[in-house]
PDB file as gemmi writes it, atoms N, CA and C in Angstrom:
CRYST1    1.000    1.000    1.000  90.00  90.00  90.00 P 1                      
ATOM      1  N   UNK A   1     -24.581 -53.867  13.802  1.00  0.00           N  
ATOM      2  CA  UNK A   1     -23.875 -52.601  13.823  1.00  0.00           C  
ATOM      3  C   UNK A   1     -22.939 -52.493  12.622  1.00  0.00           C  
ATOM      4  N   UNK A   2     -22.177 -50.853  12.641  1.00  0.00           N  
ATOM      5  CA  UNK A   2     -21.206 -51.518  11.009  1.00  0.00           C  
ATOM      6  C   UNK A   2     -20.170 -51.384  11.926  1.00  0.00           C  
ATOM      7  N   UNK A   3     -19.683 -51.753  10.716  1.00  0.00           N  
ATOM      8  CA  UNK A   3     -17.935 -52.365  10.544  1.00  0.00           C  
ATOM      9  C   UNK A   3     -17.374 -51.113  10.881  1.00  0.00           C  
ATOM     10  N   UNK A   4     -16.060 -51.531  11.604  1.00  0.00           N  
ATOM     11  CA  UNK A   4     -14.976 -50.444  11.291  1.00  0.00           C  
ATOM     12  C   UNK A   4     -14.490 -49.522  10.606  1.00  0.00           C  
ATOM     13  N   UNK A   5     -14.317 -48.338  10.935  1.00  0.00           N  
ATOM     14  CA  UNK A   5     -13.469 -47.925   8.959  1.00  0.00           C  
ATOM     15  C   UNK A   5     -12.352 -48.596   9.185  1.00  0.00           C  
ATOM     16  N   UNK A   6     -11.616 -48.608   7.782  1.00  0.00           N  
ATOM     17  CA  UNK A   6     -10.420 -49.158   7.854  1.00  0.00           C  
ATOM     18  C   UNK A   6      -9.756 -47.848   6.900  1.00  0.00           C  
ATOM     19  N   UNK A   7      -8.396 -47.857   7.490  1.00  0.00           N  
ATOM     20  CA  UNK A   7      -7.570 -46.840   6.545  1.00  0.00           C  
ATOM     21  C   UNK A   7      -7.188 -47.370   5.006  1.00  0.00           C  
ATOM     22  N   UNK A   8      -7.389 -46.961   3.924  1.00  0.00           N  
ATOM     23  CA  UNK A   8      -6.757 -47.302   2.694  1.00  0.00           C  
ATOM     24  C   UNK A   8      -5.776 -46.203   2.615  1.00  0.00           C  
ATOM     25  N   UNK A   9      -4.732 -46.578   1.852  1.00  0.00           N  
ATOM     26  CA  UNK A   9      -3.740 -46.250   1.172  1.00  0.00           C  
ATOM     27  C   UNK A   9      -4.201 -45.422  -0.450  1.00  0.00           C  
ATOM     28  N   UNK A  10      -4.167 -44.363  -0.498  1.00  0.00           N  
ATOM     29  CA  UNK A  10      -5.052 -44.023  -1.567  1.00  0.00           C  
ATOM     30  C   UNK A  10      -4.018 -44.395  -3.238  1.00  0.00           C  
ATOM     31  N   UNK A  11      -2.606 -44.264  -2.910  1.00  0.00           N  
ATOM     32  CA  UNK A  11      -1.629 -44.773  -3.732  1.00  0.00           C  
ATOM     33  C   UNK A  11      -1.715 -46.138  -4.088  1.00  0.00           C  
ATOM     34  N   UNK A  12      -2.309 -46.868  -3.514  1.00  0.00           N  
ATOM     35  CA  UNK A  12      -2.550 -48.054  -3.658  1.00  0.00           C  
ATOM     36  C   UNK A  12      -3.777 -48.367  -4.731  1.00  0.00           C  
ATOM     37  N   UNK A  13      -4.818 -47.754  -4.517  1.00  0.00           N  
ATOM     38  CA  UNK A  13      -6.448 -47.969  -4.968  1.00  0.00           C  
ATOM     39  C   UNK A  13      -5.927 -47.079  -6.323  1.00  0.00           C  
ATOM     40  N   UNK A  14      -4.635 -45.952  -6.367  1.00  0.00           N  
ATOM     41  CA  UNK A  14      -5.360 -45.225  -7.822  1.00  0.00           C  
ATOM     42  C   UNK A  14      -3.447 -44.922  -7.841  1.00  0.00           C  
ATOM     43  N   UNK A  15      -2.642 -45.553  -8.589  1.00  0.00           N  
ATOM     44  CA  UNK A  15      -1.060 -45.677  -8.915  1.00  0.00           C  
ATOM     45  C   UNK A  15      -0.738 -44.404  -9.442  1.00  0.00           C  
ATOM     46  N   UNK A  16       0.318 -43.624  -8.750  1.00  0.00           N  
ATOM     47  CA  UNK A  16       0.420 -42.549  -9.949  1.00  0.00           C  
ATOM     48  C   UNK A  16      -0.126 -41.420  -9.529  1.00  0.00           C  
ATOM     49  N   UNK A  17      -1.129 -41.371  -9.419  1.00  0.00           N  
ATOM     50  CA  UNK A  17      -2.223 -40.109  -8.939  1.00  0.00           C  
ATOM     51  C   UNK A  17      -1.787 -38.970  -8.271  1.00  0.00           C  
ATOM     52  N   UNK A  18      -1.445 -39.566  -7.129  1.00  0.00           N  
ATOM     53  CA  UNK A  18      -0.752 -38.338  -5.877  1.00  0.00           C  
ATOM     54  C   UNK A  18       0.633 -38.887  -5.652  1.00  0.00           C  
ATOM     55  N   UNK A  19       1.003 -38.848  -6.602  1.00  0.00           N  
ATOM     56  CA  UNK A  19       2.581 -38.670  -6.374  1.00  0.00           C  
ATOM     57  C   UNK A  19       3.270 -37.848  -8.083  1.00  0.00           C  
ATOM     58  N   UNK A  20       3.001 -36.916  -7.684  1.00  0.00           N  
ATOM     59  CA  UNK A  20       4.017 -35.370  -9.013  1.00  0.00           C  
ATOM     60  C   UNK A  20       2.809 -35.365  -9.902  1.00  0.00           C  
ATOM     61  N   UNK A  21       3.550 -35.238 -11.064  1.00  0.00           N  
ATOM     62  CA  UNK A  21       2.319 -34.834 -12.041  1.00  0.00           C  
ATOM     63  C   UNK A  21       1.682 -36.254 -12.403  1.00  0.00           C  
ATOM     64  N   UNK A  22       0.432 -36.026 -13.370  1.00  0.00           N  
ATOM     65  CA  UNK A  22      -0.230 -36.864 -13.685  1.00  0.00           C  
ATOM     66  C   UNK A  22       0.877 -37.861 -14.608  1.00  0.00           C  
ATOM     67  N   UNK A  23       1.711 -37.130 -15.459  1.00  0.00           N  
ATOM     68  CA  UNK A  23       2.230 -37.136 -16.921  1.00  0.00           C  
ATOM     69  C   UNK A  23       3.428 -37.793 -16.340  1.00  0.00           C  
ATOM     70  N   UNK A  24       4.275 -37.797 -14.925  1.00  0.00           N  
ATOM     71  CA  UNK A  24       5.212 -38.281 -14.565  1.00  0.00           C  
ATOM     72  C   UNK A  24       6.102 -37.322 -15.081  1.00  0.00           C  
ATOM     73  N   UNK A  25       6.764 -37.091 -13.416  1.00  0.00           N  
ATOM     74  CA  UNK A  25       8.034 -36.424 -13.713  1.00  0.00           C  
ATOM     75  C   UNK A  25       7.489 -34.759 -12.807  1.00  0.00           C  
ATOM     76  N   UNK A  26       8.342 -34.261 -12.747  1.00  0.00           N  
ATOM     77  CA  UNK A  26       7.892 -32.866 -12.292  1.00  0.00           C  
ATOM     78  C   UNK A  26       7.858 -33.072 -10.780  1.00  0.00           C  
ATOM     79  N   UNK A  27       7.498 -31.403 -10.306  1.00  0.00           N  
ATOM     80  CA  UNK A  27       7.806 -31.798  -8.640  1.00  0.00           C  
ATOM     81  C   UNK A  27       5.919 -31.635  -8.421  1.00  0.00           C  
ATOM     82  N   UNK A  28       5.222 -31.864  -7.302  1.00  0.00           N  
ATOM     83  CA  UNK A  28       3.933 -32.207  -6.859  1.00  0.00           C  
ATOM     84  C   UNK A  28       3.300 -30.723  -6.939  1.00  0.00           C  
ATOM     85  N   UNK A  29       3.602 -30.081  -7.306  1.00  0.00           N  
ATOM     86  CA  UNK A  29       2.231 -28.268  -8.037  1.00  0.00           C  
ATOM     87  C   UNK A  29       2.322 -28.523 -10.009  1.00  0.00           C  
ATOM     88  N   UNK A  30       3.787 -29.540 -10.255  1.00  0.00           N  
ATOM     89  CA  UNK A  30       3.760 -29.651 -11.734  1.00  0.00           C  
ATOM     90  C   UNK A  30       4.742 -28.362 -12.399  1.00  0.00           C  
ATOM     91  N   UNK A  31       5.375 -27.884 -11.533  1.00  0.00           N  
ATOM     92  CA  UNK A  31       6.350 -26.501 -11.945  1.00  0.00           C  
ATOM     93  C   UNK A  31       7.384 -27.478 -12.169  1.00  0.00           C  
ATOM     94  N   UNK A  32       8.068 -26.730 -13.431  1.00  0.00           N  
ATOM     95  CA  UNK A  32       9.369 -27.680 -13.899  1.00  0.00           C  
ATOM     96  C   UNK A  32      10.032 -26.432 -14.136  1.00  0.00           C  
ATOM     97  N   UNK A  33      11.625 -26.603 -13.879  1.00  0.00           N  
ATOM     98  CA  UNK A  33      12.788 -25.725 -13.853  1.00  0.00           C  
ATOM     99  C   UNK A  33      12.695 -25.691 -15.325  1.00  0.00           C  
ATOM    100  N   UNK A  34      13.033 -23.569 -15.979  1.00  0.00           N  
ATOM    101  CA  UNK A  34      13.711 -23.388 -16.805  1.00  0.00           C  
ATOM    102  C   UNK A  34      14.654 -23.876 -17.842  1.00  0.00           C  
ATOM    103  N   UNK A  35      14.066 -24.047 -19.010  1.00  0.00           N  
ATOM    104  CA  UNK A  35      15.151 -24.698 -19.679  1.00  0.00           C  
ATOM    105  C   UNK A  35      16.591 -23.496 -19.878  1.00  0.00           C  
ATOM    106  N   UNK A  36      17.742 -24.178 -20.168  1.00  0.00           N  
ATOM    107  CA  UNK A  36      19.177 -23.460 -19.963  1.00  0.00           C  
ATOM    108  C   UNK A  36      19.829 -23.884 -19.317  1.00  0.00           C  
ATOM    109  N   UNK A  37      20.946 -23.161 -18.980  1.00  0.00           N  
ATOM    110  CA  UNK A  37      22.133 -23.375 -18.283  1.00  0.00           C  
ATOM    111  C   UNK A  37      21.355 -22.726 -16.668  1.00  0.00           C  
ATOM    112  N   UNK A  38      22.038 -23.376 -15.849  1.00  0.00           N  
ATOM    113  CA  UNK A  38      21.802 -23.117 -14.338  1.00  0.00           C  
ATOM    114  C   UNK A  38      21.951 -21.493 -13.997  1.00  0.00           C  
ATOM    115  N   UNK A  39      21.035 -21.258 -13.397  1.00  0.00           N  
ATOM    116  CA  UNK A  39      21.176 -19.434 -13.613  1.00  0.00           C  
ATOM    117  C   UNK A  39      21.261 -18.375 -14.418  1.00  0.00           C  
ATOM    118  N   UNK A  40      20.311 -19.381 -15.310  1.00  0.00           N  
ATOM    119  CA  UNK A  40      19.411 -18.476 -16.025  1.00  0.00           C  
ATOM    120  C   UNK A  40      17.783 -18.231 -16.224  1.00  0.00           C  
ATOM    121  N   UNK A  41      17.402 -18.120 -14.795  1.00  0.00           N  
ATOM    122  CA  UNK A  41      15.984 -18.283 -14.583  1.00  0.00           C  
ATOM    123  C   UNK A  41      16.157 -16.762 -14.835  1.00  0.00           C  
ATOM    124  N   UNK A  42      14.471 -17.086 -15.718  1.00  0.00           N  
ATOM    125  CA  UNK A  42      13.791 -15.982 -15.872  1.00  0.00           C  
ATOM    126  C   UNK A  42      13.398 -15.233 -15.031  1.00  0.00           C  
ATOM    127  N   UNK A  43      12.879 -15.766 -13.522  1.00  0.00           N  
ATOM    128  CA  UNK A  43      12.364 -15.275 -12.298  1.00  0.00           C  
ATOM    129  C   UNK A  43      13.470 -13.856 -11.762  1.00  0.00           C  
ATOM    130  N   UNK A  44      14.638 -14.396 -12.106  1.00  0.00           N  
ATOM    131  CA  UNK A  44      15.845 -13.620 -11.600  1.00  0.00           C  
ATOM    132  C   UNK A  44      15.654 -12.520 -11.825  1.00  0.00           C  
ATOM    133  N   UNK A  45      15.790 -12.391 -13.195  1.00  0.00           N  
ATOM    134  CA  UNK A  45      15.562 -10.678 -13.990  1.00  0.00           C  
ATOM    135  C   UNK A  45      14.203  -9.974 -13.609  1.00  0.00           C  
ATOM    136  N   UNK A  46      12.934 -10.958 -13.308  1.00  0.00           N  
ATOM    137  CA  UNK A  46      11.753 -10.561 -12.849  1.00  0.00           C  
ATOM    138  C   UNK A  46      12.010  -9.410 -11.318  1.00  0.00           C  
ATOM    139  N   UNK A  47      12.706 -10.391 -10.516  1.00  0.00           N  
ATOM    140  CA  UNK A  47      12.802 -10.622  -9.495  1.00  0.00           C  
ATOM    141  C   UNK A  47      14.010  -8.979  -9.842  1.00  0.00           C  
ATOM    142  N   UNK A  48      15.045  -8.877 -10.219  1.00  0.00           N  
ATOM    143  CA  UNK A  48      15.940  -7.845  -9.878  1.00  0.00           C  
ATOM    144  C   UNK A  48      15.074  -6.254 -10.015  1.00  0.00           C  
ATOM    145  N   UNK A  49      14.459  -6.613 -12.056  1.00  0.00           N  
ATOM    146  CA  UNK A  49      13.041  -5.435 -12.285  1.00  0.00           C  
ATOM    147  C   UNK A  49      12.654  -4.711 -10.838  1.00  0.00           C  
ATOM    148  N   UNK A  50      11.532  -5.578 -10.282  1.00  0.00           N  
ATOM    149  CA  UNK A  50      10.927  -5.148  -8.963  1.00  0.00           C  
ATOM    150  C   UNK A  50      11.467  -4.614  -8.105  1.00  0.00           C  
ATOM    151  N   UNK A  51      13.024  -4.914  -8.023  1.00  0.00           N  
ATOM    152  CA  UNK A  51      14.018  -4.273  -6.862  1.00  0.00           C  
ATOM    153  C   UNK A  51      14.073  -3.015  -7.774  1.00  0.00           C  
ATOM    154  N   UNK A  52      14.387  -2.807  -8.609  1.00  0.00           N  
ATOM    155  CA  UNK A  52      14.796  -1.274  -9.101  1.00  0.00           C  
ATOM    156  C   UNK A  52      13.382  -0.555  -8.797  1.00  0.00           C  
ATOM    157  N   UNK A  53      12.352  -1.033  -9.151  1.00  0.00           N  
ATOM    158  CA  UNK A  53      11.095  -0.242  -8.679  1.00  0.00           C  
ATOM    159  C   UNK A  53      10.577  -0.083  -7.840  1.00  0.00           C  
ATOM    160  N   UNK A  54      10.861  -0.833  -6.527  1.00  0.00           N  
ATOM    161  CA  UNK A  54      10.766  -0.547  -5.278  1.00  0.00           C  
ATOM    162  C   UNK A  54      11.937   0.435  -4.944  1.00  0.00           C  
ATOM    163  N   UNK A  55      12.751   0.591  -5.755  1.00  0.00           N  
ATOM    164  CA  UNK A  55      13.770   1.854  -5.036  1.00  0.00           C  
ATOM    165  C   UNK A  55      13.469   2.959  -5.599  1.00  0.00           C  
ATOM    166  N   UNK A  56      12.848   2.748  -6.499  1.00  0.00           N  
ATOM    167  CA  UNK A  56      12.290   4.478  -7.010  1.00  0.00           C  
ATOM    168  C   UNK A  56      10.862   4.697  -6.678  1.00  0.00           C  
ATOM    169  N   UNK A  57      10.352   3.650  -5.963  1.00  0.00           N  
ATOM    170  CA  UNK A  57       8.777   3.934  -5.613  1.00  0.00           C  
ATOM    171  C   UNK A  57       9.159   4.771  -4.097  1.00  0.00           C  
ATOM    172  N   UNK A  58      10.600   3.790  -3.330  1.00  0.00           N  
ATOM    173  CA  UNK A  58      11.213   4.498  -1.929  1.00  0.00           C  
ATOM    174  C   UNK A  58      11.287   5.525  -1.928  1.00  0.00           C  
ATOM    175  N   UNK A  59      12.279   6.038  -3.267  1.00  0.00           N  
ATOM    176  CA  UNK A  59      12.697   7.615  -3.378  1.00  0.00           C  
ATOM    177  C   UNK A  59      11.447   8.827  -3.625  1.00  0.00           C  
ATOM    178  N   UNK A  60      10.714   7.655  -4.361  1.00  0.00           N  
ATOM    179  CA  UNK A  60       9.301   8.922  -5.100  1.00  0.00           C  
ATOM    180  C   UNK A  60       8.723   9.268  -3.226  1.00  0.00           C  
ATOM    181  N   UNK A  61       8.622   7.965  -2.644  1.00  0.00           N  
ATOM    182  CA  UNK A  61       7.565   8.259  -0.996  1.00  0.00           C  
ATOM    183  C   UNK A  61       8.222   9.042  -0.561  1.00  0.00           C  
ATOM    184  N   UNK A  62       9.537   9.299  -0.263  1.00  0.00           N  
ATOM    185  CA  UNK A  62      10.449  10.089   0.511  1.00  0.00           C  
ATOM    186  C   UNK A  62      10.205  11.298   0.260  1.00  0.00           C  
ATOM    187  N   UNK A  63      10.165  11.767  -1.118  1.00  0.00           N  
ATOM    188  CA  UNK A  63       9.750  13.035  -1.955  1.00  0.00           C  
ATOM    189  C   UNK A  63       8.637  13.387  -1.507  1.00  0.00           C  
ATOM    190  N   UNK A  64       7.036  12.454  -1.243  1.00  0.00           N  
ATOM    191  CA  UNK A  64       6.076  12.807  -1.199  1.00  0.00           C  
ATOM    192  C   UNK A  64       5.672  13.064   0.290  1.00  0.00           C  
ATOM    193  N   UNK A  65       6.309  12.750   0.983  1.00  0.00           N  
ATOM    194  CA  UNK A  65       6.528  13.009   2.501  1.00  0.00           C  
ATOM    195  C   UNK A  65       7.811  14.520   3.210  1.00  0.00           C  
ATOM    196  N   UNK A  66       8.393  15.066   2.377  1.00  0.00           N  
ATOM    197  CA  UNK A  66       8.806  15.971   2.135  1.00  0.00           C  
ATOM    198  C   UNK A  66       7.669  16.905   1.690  1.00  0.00           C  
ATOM    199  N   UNK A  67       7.450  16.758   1.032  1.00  0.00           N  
ATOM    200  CA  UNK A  67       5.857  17.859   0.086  1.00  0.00           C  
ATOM    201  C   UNK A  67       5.237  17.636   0.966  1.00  0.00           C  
ATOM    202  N   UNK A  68       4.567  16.802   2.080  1.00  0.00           N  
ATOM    203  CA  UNK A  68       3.670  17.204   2.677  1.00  0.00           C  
ATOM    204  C   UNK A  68       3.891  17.391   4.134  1.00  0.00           C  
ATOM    205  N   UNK A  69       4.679  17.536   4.488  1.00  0.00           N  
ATOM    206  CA  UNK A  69       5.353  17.755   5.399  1.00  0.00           C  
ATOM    207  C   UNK A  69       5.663  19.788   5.608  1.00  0.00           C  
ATOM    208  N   UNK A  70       6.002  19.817   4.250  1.00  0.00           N  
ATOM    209  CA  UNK A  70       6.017  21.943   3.843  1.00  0.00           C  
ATOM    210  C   UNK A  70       4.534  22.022   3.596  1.00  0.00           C  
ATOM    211  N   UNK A  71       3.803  20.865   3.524  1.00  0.00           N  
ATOM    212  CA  UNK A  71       2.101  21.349   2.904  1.00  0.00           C  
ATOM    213  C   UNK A  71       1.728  21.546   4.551  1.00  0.00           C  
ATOM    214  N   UNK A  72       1.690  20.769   5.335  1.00  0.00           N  
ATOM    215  CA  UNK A  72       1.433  21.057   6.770  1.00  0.00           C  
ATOM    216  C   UNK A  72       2.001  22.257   7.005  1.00  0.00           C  
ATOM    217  N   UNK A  73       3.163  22.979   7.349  1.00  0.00           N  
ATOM    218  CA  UNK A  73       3.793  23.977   7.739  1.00  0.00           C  
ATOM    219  C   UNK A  73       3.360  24.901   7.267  1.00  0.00           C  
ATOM    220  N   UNK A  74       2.895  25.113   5.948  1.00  0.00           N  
ATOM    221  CA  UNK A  74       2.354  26.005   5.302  1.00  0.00           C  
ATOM    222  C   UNK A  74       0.753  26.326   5.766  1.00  0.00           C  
ATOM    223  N   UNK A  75      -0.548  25.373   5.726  1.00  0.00           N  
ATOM    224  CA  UNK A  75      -1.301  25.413   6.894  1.00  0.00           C  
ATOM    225  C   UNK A  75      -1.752  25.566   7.898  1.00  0.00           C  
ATOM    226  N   UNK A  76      -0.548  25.324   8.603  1.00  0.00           N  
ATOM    227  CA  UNK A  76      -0.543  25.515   9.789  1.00  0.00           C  
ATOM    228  C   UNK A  76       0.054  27.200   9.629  1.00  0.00           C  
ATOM    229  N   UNK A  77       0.803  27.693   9.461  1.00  0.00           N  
ATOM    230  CA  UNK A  77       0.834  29.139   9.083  1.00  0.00           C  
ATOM    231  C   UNK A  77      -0.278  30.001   8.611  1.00  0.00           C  
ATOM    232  N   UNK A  78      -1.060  29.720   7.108  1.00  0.00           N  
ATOM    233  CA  UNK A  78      -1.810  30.602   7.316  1.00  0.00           C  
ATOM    234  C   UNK A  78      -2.635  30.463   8.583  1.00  0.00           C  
ATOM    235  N   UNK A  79      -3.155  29.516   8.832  1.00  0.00           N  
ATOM    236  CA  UNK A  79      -4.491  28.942   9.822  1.00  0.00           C  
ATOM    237  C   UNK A  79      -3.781  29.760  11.160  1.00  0.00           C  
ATOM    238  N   UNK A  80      -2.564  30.391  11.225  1.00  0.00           N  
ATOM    239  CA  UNK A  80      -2.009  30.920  12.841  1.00  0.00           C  
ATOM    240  C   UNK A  80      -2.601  32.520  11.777  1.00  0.00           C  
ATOM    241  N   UNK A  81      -2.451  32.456  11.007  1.00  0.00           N  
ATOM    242  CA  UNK A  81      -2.634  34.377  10.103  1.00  0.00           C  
ATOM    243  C   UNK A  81      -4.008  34.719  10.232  1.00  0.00           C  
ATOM    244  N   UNK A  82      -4.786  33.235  10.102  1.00  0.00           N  
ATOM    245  CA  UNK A  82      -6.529  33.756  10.322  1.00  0.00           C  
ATOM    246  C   UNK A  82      -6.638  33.926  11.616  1.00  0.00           C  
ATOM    247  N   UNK A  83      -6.647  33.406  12.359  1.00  0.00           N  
ATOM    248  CA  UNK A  83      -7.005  33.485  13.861  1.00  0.00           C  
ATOM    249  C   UNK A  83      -6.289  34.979  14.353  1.00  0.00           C  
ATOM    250  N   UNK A  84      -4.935  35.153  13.738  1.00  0.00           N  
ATOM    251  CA  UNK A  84      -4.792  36.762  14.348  1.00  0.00           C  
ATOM    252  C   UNK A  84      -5.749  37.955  13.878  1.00  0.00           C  
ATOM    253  N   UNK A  85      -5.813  37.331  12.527  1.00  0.00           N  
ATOM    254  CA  UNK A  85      -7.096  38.443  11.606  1.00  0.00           C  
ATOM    255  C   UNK A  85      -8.234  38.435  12.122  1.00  0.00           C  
ATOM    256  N   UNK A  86      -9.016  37.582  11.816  1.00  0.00           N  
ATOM    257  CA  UNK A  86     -10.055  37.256  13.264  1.00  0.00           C  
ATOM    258  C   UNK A  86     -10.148  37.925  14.526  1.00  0.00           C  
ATOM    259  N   UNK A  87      -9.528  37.493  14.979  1.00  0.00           N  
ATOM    260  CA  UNK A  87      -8.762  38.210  16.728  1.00  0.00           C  
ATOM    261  C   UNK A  87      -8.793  40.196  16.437  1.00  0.00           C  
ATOM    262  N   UNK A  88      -8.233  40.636  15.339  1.00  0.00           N  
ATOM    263  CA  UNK A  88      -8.204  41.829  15.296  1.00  0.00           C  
ATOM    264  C   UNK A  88      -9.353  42.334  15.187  1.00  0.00           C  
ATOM    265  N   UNK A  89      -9.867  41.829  13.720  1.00  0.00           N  
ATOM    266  CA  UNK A  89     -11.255  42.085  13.583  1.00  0.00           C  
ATOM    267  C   UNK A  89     -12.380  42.186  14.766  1.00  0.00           C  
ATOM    268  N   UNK A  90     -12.361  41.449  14.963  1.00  0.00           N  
ATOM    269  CA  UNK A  90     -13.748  40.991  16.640  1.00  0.00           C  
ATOM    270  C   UNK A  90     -12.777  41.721  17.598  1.00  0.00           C  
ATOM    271  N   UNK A  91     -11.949  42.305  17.954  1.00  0.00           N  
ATOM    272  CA  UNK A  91     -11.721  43.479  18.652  1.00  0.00           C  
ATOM    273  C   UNK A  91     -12.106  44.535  18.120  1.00  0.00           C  
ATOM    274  N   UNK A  92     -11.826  45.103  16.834  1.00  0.00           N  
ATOM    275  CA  UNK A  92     -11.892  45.812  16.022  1.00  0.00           C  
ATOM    276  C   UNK A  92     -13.660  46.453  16.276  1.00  0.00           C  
ATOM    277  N   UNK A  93     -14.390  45.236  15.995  1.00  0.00           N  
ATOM    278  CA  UNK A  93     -15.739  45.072  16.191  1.00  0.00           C  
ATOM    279  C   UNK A  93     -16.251  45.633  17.244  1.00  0.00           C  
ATOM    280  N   UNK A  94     -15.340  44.801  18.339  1.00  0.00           N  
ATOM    281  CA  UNK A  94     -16.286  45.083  19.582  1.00  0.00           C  
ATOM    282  C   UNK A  94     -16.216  46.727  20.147  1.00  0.00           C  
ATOM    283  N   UNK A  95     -14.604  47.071  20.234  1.00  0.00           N  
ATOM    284  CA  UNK A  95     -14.782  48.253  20.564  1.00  0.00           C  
ATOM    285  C   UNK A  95     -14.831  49.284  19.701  1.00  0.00           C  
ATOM    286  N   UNK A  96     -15.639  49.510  18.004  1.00  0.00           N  
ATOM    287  CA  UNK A  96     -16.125  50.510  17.834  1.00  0.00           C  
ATOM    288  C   UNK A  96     -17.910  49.718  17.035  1.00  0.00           C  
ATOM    289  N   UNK A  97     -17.897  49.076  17.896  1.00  0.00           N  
ATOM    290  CA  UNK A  97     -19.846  48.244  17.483  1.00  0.00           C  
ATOM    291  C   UNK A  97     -20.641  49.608  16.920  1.00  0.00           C  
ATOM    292  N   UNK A  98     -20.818  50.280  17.642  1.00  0.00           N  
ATOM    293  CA  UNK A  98     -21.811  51.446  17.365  1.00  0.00           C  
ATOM    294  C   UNK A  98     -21.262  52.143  15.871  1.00  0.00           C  
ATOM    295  N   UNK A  99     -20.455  52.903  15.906  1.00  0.00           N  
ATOM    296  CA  UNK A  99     -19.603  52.808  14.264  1.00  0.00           C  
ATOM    297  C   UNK A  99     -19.683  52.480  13.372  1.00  0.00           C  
ATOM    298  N   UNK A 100     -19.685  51.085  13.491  1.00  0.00           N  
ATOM    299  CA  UNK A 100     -19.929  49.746  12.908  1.00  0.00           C  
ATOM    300  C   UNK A 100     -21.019  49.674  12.412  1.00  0.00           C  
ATOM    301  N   UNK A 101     -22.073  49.772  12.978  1.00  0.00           N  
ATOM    302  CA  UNK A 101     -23.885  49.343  13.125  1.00  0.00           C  
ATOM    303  C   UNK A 101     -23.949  50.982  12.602  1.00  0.00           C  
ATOM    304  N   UNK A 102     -23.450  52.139  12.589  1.00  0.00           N  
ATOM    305  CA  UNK A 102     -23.363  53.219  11.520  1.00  0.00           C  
ATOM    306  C   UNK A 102     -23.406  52.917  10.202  1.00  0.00           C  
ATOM    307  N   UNK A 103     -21.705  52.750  10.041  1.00  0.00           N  
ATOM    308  CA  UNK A 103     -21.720  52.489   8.932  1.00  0.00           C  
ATOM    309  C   UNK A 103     -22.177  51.476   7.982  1.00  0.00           C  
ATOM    310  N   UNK A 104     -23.002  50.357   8.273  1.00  0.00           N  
ATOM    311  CA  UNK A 104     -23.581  49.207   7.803  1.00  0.00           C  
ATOM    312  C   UNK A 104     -24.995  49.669   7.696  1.00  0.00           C  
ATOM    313  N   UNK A 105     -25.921  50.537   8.509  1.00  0.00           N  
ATOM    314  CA  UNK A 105     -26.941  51.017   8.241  1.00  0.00           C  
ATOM    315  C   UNK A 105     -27.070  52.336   7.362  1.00  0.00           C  
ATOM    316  N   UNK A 106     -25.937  53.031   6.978  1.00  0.00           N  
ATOM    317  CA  UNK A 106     -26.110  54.056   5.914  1.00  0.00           C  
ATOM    318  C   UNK A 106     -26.337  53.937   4.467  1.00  0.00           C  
TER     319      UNK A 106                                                      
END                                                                             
């Protein structure tokens, strides 16, 4: 029959390897802090950018939900103006049909 597995230590079989970078030093993805003085990552200013544009992307949605909000109301208005026009008409229709079937056949 076989043998057992046995657990190895993979730090053991290959030094170095899986522990930070290959090159030594660094944290274990190999990202190393900004050179400068402490708080002056670049990420920061990245990072503030995006906040100003998420507040004017907020303000632009707010705007665009306003506009469609009077675009509904407005819709919904004419669409109540056809149905009365309609409504008149097909009365209009029904009680003078003969008239109607006149004046369309002359």
């Amino acid at each position: 029959m076989s043998e057992p597995f046995e657990l190895v230590n993979l730090n053991d079989r290959f030094p170095g390897r899986f522990e930070g970078d290959r090159k030594g030093g660094g944290d274990d993805n190999g990202v190393r802090p900004p050179p400068g003085p402490p708080g002056d990552d670049p990420m920061e200013a990245r990072v503030a950018k995006l906040e100003t544009h998420v507040e004017y992307i907020r303000r632009d949605l707010d705007e665009v939900r306003g506009d469609v909000k009077i675009i509904k109301n407005r819709l919904a208005y004419f669409a109540g103006g056809a149905v009365v026009i309609t409504a008149i008409l097909a009365w209009i229709a029904n009680n003078r049909f003969e008239q109607v079937l006149q004046l369309l056949t002359k």
